[in-house]
C-alpha positions as CSV (number, residue, x, y, z in Angstrom):
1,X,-107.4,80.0,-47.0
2,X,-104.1,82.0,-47.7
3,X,-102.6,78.8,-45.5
4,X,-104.0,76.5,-47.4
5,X,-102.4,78.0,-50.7
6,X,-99.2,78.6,-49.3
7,X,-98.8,75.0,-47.5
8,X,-97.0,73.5,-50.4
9,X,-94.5,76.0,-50.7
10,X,-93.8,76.3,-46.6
11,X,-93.4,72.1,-47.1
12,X,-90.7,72.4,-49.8
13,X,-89.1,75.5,-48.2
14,X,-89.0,73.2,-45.3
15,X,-86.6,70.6,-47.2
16,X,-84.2,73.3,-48.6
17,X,-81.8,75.8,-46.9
18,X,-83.3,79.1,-46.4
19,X,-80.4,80.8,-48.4
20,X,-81.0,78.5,-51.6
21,X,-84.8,79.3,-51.0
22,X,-83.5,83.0,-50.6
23,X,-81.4,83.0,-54.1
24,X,-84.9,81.0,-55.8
25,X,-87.2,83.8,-54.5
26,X,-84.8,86.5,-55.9
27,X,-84.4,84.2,-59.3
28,X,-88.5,84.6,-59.4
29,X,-88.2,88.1,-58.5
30,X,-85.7,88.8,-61.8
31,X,-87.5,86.4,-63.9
32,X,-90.4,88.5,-65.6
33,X,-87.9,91.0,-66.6
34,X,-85.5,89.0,-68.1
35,X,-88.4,87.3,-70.4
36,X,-90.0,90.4,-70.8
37,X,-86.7,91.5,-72.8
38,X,-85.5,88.2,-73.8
39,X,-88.8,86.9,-75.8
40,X,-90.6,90.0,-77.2
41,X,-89.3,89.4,-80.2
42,X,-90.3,85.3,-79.6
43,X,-93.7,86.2,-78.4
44,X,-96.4,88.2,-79.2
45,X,-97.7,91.2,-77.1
46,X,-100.7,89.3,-75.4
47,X,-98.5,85.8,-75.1
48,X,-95.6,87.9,-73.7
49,X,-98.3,89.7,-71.0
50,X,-99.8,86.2,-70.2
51,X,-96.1,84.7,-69.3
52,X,-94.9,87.7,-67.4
53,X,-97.7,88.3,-65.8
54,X,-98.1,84.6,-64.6
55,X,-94.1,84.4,-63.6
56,X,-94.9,87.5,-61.5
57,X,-97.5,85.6,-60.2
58,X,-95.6,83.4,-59.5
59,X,-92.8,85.7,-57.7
60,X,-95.1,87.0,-55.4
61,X,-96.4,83.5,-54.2
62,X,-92.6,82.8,-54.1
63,X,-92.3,85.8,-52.0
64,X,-95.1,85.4,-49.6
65,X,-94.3,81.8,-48.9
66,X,-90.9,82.8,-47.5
67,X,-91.8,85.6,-46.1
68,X,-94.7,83.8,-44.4
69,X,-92.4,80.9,-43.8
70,X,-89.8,82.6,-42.4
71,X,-92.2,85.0,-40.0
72,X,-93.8,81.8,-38.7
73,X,-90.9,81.1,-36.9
74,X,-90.2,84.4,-35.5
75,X,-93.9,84.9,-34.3
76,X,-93.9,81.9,-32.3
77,X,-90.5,82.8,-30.8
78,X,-91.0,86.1,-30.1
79,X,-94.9,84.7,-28.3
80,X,-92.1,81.9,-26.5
81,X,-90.1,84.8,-25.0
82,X,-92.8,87.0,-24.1
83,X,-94.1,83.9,-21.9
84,X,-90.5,83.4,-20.5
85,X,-90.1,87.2,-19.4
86,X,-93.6,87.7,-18.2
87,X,-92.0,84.7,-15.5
88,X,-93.6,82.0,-17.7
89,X,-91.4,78.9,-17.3
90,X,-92.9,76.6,-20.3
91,X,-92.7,73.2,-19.3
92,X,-91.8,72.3,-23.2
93,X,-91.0,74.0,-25.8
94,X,-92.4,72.7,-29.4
95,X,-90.7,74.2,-32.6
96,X,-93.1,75.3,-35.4
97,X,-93.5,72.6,-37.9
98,X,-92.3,74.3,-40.8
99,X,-89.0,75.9,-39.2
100,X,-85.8,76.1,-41.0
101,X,-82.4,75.2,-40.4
102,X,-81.7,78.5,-38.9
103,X,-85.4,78.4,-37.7
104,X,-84.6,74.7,-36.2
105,X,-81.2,76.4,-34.3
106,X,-83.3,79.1,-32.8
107,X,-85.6,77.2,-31.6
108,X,-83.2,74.9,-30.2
109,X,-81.1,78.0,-28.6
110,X,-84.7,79.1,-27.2
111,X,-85.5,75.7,-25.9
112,X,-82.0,75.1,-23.7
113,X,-82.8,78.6,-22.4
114,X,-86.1,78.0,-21.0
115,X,-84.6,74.4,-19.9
116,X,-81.5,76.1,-18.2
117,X,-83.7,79.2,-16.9
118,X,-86.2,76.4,-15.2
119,X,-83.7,74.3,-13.8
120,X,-82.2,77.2,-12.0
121,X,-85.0,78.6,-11.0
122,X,-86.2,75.8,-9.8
123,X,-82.8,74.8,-7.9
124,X,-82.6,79.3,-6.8
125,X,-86.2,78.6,-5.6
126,X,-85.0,75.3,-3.7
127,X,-82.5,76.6,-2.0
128,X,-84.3,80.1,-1.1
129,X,-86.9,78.2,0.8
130,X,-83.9,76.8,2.2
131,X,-82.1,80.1,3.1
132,X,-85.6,81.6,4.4
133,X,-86.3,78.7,6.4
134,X,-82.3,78.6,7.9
135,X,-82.4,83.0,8.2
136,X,-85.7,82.3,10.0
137,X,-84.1,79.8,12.3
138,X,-80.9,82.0,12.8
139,X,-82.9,84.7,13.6
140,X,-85.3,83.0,16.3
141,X,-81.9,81.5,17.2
142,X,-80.0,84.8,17.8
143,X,-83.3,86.2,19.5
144,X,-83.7,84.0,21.9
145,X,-79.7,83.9,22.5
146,X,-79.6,87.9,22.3
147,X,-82.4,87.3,25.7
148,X,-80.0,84.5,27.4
149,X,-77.1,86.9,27.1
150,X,-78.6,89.8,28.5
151,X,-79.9,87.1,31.2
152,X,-76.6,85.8,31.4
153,X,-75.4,89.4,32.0
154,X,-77.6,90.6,34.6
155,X,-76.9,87.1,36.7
156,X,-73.2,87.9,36.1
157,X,-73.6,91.5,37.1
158,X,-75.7,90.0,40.4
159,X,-73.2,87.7,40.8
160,X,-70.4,90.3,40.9
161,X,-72.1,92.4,43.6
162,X,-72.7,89.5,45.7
163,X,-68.9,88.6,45.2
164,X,-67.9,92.0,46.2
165,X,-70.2,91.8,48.9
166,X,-68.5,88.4,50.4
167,X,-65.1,90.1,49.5
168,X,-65.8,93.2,51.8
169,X,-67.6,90.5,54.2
170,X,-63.9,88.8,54.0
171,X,-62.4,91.9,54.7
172,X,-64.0,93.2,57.8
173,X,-63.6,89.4,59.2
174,X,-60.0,89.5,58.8
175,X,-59.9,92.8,60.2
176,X,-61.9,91.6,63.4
177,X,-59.8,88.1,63.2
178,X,-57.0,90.3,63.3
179,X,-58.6,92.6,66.5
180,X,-59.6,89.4,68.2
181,X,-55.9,88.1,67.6
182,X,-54.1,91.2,69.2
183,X,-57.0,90.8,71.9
184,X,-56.1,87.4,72.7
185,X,-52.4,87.5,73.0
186,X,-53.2,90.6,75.4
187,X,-55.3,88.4,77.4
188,X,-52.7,85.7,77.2
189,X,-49.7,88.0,78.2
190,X,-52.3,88.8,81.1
191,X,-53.2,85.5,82.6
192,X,-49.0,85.0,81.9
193,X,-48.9,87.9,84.5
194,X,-52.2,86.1,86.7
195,X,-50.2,83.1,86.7
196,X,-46.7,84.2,88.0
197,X,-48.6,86.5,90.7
198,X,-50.3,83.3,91.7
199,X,-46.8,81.7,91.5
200,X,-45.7,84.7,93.7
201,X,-48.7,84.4,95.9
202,X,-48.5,80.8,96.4
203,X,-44.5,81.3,97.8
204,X,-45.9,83.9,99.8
205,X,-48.7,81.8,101.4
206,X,-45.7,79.0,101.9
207,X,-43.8,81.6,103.7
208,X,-46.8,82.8,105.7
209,X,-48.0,79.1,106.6
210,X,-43.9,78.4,107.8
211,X,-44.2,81.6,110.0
212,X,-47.2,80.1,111.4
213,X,-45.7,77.0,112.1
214,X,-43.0,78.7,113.5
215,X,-45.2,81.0,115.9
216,X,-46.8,77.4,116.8
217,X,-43.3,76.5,118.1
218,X,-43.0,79.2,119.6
219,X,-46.0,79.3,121.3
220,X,-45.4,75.7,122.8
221,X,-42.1,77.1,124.4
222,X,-44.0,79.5,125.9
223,X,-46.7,77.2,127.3
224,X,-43.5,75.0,128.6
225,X,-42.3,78.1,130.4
226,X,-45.4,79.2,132.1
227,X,-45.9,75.6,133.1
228,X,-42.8,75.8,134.3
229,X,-43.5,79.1,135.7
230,X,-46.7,77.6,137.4
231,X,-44.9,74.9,139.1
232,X,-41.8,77.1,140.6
233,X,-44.9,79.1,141.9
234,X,-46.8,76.4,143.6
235,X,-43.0,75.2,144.4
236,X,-42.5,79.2,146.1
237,X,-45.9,79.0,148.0
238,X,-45.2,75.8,149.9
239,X,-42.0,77.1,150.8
240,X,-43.0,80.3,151.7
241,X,-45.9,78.6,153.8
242,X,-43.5,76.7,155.4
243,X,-41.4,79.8,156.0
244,X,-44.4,81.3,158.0
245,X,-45.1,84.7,158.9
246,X,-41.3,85.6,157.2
247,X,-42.8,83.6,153.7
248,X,-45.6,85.8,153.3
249,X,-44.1,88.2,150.8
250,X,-42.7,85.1,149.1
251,X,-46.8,83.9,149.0
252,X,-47.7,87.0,147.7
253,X,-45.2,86.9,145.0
254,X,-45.2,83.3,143.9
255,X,-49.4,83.9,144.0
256,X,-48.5,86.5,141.9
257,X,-45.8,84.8,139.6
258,X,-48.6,82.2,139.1
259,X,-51.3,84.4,138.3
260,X,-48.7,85.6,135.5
261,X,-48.0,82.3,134.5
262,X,-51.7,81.0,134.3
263,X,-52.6,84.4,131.9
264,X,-49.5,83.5,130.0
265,X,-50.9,80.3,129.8
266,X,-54.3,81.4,128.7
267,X,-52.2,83.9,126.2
268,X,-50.5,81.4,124.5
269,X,-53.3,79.0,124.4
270,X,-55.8,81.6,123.0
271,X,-52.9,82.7,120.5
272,X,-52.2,79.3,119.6
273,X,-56.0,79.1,119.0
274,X,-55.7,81.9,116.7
275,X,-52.3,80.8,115.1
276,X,-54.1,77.4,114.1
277,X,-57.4,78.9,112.7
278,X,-54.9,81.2,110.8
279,X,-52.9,78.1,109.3
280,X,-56.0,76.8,108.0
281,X,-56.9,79.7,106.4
282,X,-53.2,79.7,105.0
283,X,-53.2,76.4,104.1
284,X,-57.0,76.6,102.8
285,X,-55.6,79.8,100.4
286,X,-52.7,78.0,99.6
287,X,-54.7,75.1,97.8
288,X,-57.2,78.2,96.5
289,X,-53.8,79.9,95.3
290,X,-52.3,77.2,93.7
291,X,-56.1,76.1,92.1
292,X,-56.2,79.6,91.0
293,X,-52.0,79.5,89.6
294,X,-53.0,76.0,88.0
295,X,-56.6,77.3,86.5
296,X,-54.0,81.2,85.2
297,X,-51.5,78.3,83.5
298,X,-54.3,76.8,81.6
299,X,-55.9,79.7,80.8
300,X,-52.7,81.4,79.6
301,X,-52.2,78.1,77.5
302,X,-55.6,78.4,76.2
303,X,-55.0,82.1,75.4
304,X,-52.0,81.3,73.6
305,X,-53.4,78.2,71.5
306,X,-56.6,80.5,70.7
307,X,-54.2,83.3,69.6
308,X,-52.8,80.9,67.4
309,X,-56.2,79.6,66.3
310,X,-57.2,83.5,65.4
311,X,-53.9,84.3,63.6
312,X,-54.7,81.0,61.4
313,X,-58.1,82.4,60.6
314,X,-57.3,85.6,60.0
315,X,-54.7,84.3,57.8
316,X,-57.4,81.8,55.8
317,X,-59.9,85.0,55.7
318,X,-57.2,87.1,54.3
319,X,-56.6,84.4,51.7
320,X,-60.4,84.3,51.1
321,X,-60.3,88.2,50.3
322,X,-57.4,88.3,48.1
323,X,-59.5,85.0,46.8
324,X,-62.9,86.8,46.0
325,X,-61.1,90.0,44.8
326,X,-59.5,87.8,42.3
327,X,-62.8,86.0,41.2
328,X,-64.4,89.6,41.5
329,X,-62.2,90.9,38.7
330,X,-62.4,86.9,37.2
331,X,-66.4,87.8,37.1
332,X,-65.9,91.5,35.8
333,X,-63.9,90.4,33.6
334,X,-67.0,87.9,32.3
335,X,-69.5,90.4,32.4
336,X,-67.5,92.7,30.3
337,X,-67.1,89.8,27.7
338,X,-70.6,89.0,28.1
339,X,-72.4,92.9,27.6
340,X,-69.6,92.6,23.8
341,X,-71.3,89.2,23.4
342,X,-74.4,90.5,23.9
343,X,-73.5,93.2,21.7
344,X,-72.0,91.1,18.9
345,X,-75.5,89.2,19.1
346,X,-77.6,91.9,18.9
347,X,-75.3,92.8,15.7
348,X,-75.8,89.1,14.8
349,X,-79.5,89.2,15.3
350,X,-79.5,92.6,13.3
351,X,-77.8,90.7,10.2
352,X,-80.1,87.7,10.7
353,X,-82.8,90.0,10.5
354,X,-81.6,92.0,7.5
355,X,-80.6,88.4,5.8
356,X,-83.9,86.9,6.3
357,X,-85.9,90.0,4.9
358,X,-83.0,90.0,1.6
359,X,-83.9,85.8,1.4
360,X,-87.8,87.1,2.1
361,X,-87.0,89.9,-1.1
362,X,-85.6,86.8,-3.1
363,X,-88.0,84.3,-2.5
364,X,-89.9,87.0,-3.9
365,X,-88.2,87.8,-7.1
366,X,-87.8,84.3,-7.5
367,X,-91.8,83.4,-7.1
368,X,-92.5,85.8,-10.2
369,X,-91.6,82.6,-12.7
370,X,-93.9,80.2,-12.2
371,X,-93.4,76.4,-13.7
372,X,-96.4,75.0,-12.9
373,X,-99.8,74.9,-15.2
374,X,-97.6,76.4,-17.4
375,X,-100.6,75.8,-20.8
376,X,-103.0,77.8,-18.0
377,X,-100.8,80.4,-17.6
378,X,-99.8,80.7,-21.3
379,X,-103.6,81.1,-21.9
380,X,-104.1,83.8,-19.6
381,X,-100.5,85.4,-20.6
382,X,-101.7,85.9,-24.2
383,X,-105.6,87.0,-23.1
384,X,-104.0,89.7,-21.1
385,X,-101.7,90.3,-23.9
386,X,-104.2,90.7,-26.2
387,X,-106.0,93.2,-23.8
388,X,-103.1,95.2,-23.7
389,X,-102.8,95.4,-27.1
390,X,-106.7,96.5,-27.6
391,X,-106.3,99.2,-24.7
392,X,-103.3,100.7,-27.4
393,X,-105.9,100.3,-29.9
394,X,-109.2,101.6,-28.5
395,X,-108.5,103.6,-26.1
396,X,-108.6,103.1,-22.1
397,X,-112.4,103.9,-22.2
398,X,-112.9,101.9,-25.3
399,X,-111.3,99.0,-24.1
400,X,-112.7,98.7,-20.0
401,X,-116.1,98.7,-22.3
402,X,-114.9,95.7,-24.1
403,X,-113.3,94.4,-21.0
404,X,-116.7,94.4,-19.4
405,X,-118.7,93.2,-22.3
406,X,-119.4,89.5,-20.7
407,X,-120.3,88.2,-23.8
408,X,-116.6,90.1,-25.6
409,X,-113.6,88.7,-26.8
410,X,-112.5,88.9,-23.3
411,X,-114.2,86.4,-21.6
412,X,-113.9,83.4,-22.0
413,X,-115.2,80.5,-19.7
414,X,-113.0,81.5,-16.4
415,X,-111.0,83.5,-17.9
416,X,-111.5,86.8,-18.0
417,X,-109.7,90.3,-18.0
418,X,-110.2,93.1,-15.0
419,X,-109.1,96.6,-15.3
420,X,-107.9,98.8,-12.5
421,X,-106.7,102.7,-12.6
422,X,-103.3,103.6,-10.9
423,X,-104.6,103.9,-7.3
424,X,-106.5,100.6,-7.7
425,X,-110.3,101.4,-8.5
426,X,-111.8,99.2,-10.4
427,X,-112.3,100.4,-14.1
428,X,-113.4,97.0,-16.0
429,X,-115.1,93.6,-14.0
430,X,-117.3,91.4,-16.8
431,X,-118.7,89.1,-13.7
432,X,-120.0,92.0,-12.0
433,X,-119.7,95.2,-13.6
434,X,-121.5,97.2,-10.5
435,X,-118.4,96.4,-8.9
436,X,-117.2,99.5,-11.2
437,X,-115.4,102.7,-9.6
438,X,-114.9,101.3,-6.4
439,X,-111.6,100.9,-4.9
440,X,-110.8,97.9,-2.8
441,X,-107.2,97.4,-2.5
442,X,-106.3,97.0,0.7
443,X,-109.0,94.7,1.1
444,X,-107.2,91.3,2.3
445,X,-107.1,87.8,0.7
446,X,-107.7,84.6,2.9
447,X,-105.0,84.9,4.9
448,X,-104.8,88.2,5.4
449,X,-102.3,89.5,2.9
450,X,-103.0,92.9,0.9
451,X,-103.3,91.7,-2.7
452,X,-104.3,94.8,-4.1
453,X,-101.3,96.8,-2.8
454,X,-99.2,94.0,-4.1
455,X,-100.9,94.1,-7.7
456,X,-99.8,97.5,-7.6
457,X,-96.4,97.5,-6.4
458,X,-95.7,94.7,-9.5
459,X,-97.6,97.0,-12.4
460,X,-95.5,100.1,-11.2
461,X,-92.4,98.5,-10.6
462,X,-91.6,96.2,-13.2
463,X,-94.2,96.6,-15.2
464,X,-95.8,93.1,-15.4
465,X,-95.5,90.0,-13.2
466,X,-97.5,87.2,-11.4
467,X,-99.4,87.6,-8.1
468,X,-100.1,84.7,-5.4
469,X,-102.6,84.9,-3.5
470,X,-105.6,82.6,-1.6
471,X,-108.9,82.9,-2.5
472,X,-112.3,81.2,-2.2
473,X,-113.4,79.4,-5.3
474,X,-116.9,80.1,-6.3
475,X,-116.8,76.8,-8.5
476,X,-115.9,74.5,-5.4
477,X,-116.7,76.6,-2.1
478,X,-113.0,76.2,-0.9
479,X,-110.1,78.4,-0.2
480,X,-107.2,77.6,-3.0
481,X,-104.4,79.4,-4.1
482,X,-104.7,81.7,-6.9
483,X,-102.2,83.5,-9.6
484,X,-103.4,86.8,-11.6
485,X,-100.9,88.5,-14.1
486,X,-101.0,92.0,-14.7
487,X,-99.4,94.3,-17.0
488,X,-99.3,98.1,-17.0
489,X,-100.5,100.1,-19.8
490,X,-101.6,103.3,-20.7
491,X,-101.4,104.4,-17.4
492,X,-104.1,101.2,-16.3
493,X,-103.6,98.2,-15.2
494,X,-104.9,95.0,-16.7
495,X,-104.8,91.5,-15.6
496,X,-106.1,87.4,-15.5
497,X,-106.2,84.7,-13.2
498,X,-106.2,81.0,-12.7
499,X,-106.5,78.7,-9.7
500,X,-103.4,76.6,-9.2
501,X,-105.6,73.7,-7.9
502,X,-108.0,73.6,-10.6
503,X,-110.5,72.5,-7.4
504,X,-108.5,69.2,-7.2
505,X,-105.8,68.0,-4.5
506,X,-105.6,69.5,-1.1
507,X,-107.4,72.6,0.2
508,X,-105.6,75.5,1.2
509,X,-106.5,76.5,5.0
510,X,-106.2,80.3,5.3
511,X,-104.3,81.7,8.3
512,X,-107.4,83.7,9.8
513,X,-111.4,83.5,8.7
514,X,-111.8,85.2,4.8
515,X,-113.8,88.2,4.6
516,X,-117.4,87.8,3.1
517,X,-117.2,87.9,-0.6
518,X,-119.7,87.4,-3.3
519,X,-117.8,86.2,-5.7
520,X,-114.2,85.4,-6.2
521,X,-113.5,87.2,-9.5
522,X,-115.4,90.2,-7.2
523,X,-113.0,89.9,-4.3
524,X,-110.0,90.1,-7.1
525,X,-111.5,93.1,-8.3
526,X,-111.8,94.4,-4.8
527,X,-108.0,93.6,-4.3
C-alpha cells in the first residue's frame, strides 16, 4: 500500500536530478513555518492549522518518497554485492527502475564490475584448469624422468665398473704381451744360438766326413801295399823253394811276411768297412744337421717376426688401456653429471609438485564464484541470508526450531536451510529432523571426497563460500553435481543447496560406488 502512494512521487523523482529533488524536499520541509508566520495574520486559527498541517503533510510524503527513492537503490546494490562477494557471479545485472542519475552511475559502476570480475574469472578459471592440467603433466613428466635418471645412473655406474674392469683386463694383457714379448726375443736370441751351433756342427760334420774320405784313401794305399806285400811274398817263396834246403828260412819268412800282409789286408778291409759305415752316418748327420740348421733359421725367423707380432700387441693393448682409462673417467665424468641431473630433477619434480598443489589451492579459490544458474544461486544466497539474519534474531535454539519447521519460512519447495554446530553435528534438517544431533562429517560424497570437513574448513575460514560436491538426486535417482552455501554465524553454521543439473543434461559418474543414503538432503546433513 505505502508503494502504491508513493509511486507517483518515485516516477517524478525519477525525471529530476536528485539534488533539485533534494532542494524541493527541504523547500517542503521549511514551508509550514514560513506560512505559519507569513499568513496568521491572513488566516484564521483553524484555516492557518488546516494549511500547515496539510503542507506538513505534504513534507513528510515529500520526505518519504526520497528517502524511499533513494534507499531503493542502495538496497538492491547493497543485495547485488552481497551476491558478488558470497562468489555470486550474476549473469546480468538489472538497475532498479526508479534509479537516479547518481543511482543510474552506480549501478552502471556495479554492473562493469560484476562484468569485469566474471570475465576474469572466467578467463583465471580458464587458464587454472590449464595450469593444473600442464603442473599435472610436468609432474608425471618429471616423475617418470626423475625414475629414468636414476636408471640412467645405475647403468652408467654399471657401465663404469665394467669399463674399469676391461681397463684392468687391458692392463694385465699388456703386461703378459709385454712378458710374452721379452719371452720370445729370448727364445729368438736362442734358436739364433741353435742355429749357428748347427752352422758350427754342420762344418764339423764336413770336416769329419773329409777325414773319412781321407782315412778311405788311406786305407786303399794300404790295401795296395799288402797286395803288394802279398805278391813279393809268394814272389820270396818260389825263390826260396827254388833255393832248397838254403831257402827255407826265406819260406818261413815270406810265409810269414804274407800272413802279415793277408791280416793287413783283412785290417784295412774291416777298417775300410767301418770307415764307410761311419761316412754314412756322417753324411746321414750332415743332412740331419743342416735339416736341423735350416729348421733353427726358420724358427729364429719365426721368433723374431712373433716378437714383433707381440710388441705390436702389446703396443695396441696399451693403447686400449690408456683408451678405456680415458672413457672410464669420460663415463665418471657422466655419472657425476647424471646423480646432479638426477638431483636437479628431483628438485624439479619437488617444484612441480609444490606448483601443481599452489594451481590445485587456486583452482580452489577460484571455484568459490560460481557463474552458472546464477537466479538458483541468488535464491538460495538470500534464503540463507535470511536464515542468518533470524539466527541474530531468535537465537541459535530459536532459529534450528524454525529451520526444522518443514512447513517455515525456511522451506521452500527444494530449497531448504540445514544447521550444523562447529564440529559438524547436525543442529537443524526440515526433510528429516531425526537426523538431529548426529555428526556425519567425514562421511564421503559420490566420489569419495569429505564434504563435511570441507563445509567446515569454508565456514571457519572465510566465513562463507560455495561447496561442490556429487550427490544422488532423490528427484531423478542419478548422481549429479551439487553446490551448498554456508555462512558462519553465531558460532553455527547455516547453509542451502541446489543441483547444478537441474536433472537435465549428462549424468555425473562418481569415481567409486556412493554410500547408501536415504535421502540426499540427509546425506548433506550427514556431510
Amino acid at each position: 500500500m505505502m508503494q502504491s502512494l508513493l509511486a507517483p512521487a518515485h516516477k517524478l523523482l525519477g525525471h529530476i536530478h536528485f539534488t533539485a529533488a533534494f532542494g524541493i524536499v527541504c523547500v517542503l520541509a521549511v514551508l509550514p513555518a514560513a506560512v505559519a508566520l507569513g499568513a496568521r495574520d491572513l488566516l484564521g486559527p483553524q484555516e492557518l492549522f488546516i494549511a500547515v498541517a496539510a503542507l506538513c503533510a505534504l513534507a513528510l510524503y515529500a520526505l518519504a518518497a526520497l528517502r524511499t527513492f533513494a534507499s531503493a537503490d542502495i538496497s538492491a546494490i547493497v543485495r547485488i554485492i552481497d551476491r558478488l562477494a558470497s562468489g555470486e557471479l550474476i549473469g546480468s545485472v538489472q538497475p532498479a527502475a526508479a534509479a537516479t542519475g547518481d543511482g543510474t552511475r552506480l549501478w552502471a559502476s556495479v554492473t562493469r564490475m560484476n562484468t569485469t570480475l566474471s570475465a576474469i574469472v572466467k578467463q583465471v578459471r580458464a587458464s587454472v584448469e590449464t595450469v593444473v592440467a600442464g603442473s599435472d603433466s610436468i609432474a608425471e613428466g618429471n616423475t617418470l624422468l626423475s625414475e629414468r635418471t636414476q636408471q640412467q645412473a645405475a647403468a652408467l655406474e654399471e657401465t663404469a665398473s665394467g669399463i674399469d674392469q676391461l681397463a684392468a683386463g687391458a692392463r694385465r694383457n699388456a703386461e703378459n704381451c709385454e712378458r710374452a714379448r721379452q719371452l720370445a726375443s729370448e727364445s729368438s736370441e736362442v734358436a739364433a744360438q741353435s742355429a749357428e751351433r748347427m752352422g758350427q756342427a754342420a762344418q764339423t760334420m764336413q770336416a769329419i766326413d773329409a777325414s773319412a774320405r781321407r782315412v778311405a784313401e788311406v786305407l786303399a794305399t794300404v790295401e795296395g801295399i799288402a797286395f803288394q806285400t802279398n805278391i813279393l811274398a809268394l814272389n820270396a817263396a818260389v825263390e826260396a823253394a827254388h833255393a832248397g834246403h838254403r831257402g827255407n828260412g826265406f819260406a818261413v819268412v815270406a810265409a810269414e811276411v804274407r800272413e802279415l800282409a793277408r791280416r793287413c789286408a783283412e785290417a784295412a778291409q774291416e777298417i775300410k768297412s767301418l770307415n764307410e759305415v761311419a761316412a754314412g752316418h756322417v753324411e746321414a748327420g750332415q743332412k740331419l744337421v743342416g735339416a736341423a740348421q735350416e729348421a733353427a733359421t726358420r724358427a729364429a725367423g719365426n721368433a723374431s717376426e712373433v716378437v714383433s707380432v707381440l710388441g705390436t700387441i702389446a703396443l695396441s693393448t696399451r693403447e686400449q688401456s690408456v683408451a678405456l682409462q680415458e672413457v672410464s673417467l669420460a663415463v665418471a665424468q657422466v655419472d657425476t653429471a647424471t646423480q646432479q641431473n638426477a638431483a636437479l630433477v628431483e628438485e624439479a619434480a619437488t617444484s612441480a609438485e609444490a606448483f601443481r598443489e599452489e594451481a590445485r589451492q587456486l583452482s580452489e579459490v577460484v571455484g568459490r564464484f560460481k557463474t552458472d544458474r546464477n537466479d538458483d544461486r541468488g535464491r538460495v544466497i538470500a534464503l540463507v541470508k535470511n536464515a542468518v539474519e533470524h539466527v541474530r534474531r531468535r537465537g541459535v535454539r530459536g532459529a534450528c526450531s524454525d529451520f526444522n519447521d518443514a512447513r517455515g519460512d525456511f522451506v521452500r519447495g527444494e530449497d531448504y536451510v540445514f544447521a550444523l554446530a562447529g564440529d559438524g553435528m547436525q543442529l537443524a534438517y526440515a526433510p528429516d529432523p531425526s537426523i538431529v544431533g548426529r555428526n556425519n562429517v567425514d562421511q564421503p560424497d559420490a566420489a569419495g571426497k569429505i564434504v563435511g570437513r570441507e563445509i567446515l574448513q569454508v565456514a571457519h575460514g572465510d566465513g562463507f563460500g560455495w561447496v561442490d560436491y556429487l550427490f544422488a538426486n532423490p528427484r531423478t535417482g542419478r548422481i549429479e553435481p551439487k553446490s551448498v552455501y554456508v555462512e558462519a554465524v553465531e558460532g553455527i553454521i547455516v547453509g542451502c543447496g541446489i543441483y547444478r543439473n537441474d536433472g537435465v543434461g549428462d549424468v555425473v559418474q562418481p569415481a567409486r560406488r556412493p554410500q547408501p543414503v536415504r535421502s540426499a538432503p540427509a546425506r548433506l546433513a550427514r556431510a
